[in-house]
C-alpha positions as MATLAB code, in Angstrom:
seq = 'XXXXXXXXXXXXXXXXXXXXXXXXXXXXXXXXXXXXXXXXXXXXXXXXXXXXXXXXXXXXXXXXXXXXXXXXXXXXXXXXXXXXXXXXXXXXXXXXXXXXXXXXXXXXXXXX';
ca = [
     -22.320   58.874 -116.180;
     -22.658   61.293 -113.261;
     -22.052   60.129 -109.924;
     -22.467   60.814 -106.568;
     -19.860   60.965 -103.435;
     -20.216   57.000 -101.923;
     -23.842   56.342 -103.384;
     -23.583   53.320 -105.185;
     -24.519   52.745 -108.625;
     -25.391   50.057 -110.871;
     -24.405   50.850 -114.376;
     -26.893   48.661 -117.645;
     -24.112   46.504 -117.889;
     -24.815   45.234 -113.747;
     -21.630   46.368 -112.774;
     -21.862   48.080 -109.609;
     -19.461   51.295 -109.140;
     -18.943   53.426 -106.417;
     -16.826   57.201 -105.965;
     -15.207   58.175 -102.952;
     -14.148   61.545 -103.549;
     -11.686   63.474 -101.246;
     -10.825   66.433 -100.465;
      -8.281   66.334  -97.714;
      -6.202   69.162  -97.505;
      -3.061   66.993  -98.970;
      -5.232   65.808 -101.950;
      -4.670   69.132 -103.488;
      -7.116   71.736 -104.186;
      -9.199   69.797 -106.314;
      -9.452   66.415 -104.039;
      -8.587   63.219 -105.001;
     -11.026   60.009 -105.572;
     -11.366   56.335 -105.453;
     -13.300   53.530 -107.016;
     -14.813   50.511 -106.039;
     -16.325   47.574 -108.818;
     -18.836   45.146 -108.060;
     -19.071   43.043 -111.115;
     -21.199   40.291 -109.199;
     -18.123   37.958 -108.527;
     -15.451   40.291 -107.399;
     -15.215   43.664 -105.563;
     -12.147   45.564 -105.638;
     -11.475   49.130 -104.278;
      -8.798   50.982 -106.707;
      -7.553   53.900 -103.906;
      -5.246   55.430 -106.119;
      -3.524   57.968 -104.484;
      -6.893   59.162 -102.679;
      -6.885   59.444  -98.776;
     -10.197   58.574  -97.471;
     -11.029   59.609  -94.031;
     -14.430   58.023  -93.680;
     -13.961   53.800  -94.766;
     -17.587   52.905  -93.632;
     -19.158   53.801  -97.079;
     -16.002   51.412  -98.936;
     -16.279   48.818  -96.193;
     -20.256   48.599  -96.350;
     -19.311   47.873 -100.430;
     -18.838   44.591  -99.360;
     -15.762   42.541  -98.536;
     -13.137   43.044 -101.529;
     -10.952   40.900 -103.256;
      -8.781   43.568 -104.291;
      -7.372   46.212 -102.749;
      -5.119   48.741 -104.988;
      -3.060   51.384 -103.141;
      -0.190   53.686 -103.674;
       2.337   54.058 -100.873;
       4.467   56.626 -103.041;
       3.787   60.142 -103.033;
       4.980   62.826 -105.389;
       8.279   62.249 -107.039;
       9.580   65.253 -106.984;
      10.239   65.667 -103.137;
      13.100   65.834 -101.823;
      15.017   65.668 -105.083;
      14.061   69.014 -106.640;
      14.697   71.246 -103.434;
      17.964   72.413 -102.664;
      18.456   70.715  -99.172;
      22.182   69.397  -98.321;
      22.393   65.304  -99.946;
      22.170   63.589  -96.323;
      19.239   65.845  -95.519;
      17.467   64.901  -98.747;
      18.531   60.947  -98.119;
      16.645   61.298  -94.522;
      13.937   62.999  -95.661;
      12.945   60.925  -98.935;
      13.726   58.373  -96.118;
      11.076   59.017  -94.047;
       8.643   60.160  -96.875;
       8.958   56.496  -97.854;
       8.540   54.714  -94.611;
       5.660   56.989  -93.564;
       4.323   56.323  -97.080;
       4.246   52.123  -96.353;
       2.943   52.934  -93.005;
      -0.137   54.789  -94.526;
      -0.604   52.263  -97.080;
      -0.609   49.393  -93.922;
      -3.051   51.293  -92.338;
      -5.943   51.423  -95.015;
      -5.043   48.078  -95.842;
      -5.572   46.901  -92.838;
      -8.888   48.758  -92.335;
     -10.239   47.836  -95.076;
      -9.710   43.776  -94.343;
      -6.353   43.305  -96.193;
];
């Protein structure tokens, strides 16, 4: 099934699906996407590890019921550079707190 970027689309089945597809320079060179469901009872919006920048097309969905979000980034930062131990501790740190932040933040825009 071929979609299109925040077009909704109602699959035989009735279930309603819509991409967001990103491509924020920290999604990577390919982008990053997200899906919301619409089975007629309950919407949810699974974010993944996408970062959308426009929420109207996800908010105009419809209100959801569910909300899925990652707060953790890639694994393999700091651990895998060579930085001193306290440098890596502050750093992985901060990763994580600006990580929960993020995660707050779409949450909360999204009516969480």
């Amino acid at each position: 099934m071929q979609t299109r970027h925040n077009q909704p689309l109602v699959l035989d089945s009735g279930l309603r699906v819509q991409i967001s597809s990103v491509d924020a320079p920290l999604d990577g060179p390919l982008g990053d996407s997200g899906i919301a469901l619409d089975d007629g009872r309950v919407r949810i919006f699974n974010q993944n590890d996408s970062r959308p920048i426009d929420l109207r097309p996800i908010q105009e969905f419809g209100p959801l019921h569910a909300h899925l979000v990652q707060y953790s980034g890639a694994i393999w930062f700091p651990g895998a550079y060579t930085f001193p131990e306290r440098m890596k501790r502050t750093l992985g740190t901060r990763k994580r707190r600006n990580g929960m932040a993020r995660a707050l933040r779409y949450i909360e825009q999204l009516g969480g």
